[in-house]
N, C-alpha and C positions, 0 to 999 in steps of 0.2 A: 703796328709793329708785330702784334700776336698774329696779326692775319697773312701774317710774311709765312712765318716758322709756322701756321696751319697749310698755308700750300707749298711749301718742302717739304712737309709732311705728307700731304696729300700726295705731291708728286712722287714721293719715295714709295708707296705704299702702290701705287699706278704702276710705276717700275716693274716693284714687285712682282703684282700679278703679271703680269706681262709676261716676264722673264717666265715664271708657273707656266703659264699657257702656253708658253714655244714648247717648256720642257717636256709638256703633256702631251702636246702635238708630236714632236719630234717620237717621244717614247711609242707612240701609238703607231707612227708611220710603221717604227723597229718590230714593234709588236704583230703590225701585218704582214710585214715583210714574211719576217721567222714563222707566222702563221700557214702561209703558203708554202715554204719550205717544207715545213709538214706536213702538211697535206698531200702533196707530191711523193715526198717516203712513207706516209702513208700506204698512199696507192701502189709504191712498188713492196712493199711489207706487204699488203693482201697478195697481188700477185704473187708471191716467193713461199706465202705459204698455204696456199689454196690448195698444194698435192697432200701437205698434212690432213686436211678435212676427208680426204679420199683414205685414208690407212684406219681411219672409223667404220666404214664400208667394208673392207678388206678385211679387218678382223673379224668384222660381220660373217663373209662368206668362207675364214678358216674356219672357226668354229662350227659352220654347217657343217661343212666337209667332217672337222674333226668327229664331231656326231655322229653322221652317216656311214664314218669308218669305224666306230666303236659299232654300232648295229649292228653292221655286214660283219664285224668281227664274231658277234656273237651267234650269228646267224650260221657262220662257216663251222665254226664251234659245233654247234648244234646236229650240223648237216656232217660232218666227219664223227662224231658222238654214234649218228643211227648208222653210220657207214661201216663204225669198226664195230659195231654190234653185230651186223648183220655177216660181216663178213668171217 
């Protein structure tokens, strides 16, 4: 009689896991799925912002500029200084 209600038991407990491992299954398929979706906007996300990394570069070569034109500024400076001296 006990070894009835031990495999009902058993069998409920088989169930069980059972049921767990579709769920796990199941969730994981979801989970690759949405994974790849990812990855896809991923790769159009770098694409979209690759011109950003370029305005690093860019402030790069204002600043030179900006530099070069404080220089020559002082340089004009200078060179109009000996000009209304002389003149």
């Amino acid at each position: 009689m006990y070894w009835t209600y031990g495999f009902i038991v058993g069998g409920v407990i088989v169930l069980v896991v059972a049921i767990l491992l579709i769920t796990i299954l199941l969730i994981a398929r979801n989970i690759r799925r949405l994974a790849g979706e990812a990855l896809s906007v991923a790769a159009e996300i770098e694409t979209g912002t690759k011109p950003i990394w370029g305005v690093a570069g860019a402030n790069d070569i204002v600043r030179d500029i900006a530099r070069a034109a404080k220089s020559l500024e002082g340089r004009v400076k200078g060179i109009a200084a000996v000009l209304e001296r002389s003149a």
